[in-house]
C-alpha positions in Angstrom: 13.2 -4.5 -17.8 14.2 -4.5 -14.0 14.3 -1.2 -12.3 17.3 -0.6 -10.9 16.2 1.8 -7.6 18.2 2.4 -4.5 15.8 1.3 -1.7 16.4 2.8 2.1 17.2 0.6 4.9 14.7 0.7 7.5 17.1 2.3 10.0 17.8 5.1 7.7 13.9 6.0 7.4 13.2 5.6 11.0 16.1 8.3 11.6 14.6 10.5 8.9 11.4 10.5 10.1 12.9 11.8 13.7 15.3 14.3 12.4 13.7 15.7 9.6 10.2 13.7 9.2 9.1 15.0 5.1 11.9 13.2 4.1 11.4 9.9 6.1 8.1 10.4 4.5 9.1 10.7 1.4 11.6 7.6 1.6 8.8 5.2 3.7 6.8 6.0 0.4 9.0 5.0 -2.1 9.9 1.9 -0.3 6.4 1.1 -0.4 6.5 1.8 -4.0 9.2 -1.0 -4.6 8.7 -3.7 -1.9 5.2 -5.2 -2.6 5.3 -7.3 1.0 6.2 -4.5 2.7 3.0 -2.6 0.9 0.6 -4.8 2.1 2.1 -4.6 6.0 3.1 -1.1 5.7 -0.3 0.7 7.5 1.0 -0.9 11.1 4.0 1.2 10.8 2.1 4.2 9.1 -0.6 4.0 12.8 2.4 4.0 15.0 3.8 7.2 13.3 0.5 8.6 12.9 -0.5 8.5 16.7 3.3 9.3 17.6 3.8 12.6 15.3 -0.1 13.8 16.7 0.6 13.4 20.2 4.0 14.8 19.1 2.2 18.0 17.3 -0.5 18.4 20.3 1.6 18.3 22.9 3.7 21.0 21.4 1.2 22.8 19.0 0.7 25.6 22.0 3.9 26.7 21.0 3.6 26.6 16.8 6.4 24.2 16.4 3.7 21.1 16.5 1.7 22.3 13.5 4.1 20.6 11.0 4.0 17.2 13.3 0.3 17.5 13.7 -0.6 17.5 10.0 2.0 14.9 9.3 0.4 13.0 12.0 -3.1 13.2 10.8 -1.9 12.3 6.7 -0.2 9.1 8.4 -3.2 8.3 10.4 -5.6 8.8 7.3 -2.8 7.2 5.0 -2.9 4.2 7.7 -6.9 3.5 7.2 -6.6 3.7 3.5 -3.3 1.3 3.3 -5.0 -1.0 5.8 -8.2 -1.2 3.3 -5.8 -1.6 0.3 -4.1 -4.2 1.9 -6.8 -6.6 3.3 -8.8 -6.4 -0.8 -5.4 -7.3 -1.7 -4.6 -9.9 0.5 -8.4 -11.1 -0.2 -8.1 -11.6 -4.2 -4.1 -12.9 -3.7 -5.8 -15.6 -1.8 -8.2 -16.2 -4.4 -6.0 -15.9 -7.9 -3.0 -17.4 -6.2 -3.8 -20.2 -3.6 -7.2 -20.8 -4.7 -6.5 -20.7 -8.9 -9.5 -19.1 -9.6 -8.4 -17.2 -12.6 -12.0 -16.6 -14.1 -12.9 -12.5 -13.3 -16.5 -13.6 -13.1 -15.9 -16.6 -10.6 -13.2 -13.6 -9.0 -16.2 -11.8 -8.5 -18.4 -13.9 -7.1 -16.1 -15.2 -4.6 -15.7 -11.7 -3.7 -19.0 -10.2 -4.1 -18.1 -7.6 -6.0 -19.5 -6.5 -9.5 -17.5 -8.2 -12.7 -16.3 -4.1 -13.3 -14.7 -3.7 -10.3 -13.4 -6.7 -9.6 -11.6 -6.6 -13.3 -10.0 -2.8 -12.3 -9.0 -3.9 -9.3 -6.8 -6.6 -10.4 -5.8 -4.5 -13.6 -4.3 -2.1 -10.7 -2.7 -5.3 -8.5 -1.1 -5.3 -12.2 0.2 -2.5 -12.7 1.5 -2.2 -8.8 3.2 -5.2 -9.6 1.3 -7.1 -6.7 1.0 -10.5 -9.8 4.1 -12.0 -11.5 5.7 -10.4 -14.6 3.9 -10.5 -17.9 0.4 -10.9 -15.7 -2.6 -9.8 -18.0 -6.1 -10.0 -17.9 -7.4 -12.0 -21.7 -10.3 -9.8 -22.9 -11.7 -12.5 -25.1 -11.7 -14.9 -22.5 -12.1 -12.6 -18.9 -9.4 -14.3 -17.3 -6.6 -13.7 -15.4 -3.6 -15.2 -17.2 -0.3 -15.6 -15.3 2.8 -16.5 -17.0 
């Protein structure tokens, strides 16, 4: 069953995150949450309001008000690094499942490098983020991805 969630333009986010920036936060996230192409792009925008909101928060920090910009500079700058990792594994077994049609976990994983285990909850979590088509499963008695 489709989810029927109200997703925030892009202009209304970037206004949050200037006039009141949890909130843009907090929006930016859930749009990440519902927009799978946007997911895997989404730590270039997260490093440009990371850098902005700390030089933000130092430049004013001598005065108290930066704090607040400062540590929401620093979680979008750490939050950048780990979406940029996500992003490029993603991207990486995509490639592989999709445009390659290796579906086999071991072959997966040997294309990849990675140990049968991880490679197998990794894609159970592409899964369940929605990042494979509907009704995507991995077949235990065969350890193969199987897209509908």
């Amino acid at each position: 069953m489709e989810e029927n969630v109200k997703v925030r333009s892009w202009g209304a986010i970037v206004v949050a995150f200037i006039l009141f920036w949890p909130l843009g936060l907090y929006w930016y996230i859930k749009r990440l949450n519902i927009n799978r192409n946007d997911a895997l792009n989404s730590w270039k925008v997260m490093l440009g309001f990371g850098i902005w909101f700390t030089f933000l928060g130092l430049s004013t920090a001598g005065v108290g008000v930066g704090v607040p910009y400062l540590i929401g500079g620093i979680i979008l700058l750490v939050s950048a690094i780990v979406h940029k990792s996500n992003a490029k594994k993603t991207k990486k077994y995509l490639s592989i499942i999709i445009n390659g049609g290796v579906t086999q976990i071991v072959n997966i994983a040997s294309s990849t490098g990675k140990s049968v285990d991880t490679v197998r909850a990794d894609i159970q979590k592409m899964i369940d983020k929605r990042f494979l088509k509907a009704g995507t499963y991995i077949d235990a008695s065969t350890d193969e991805v199987k897209i509908p």
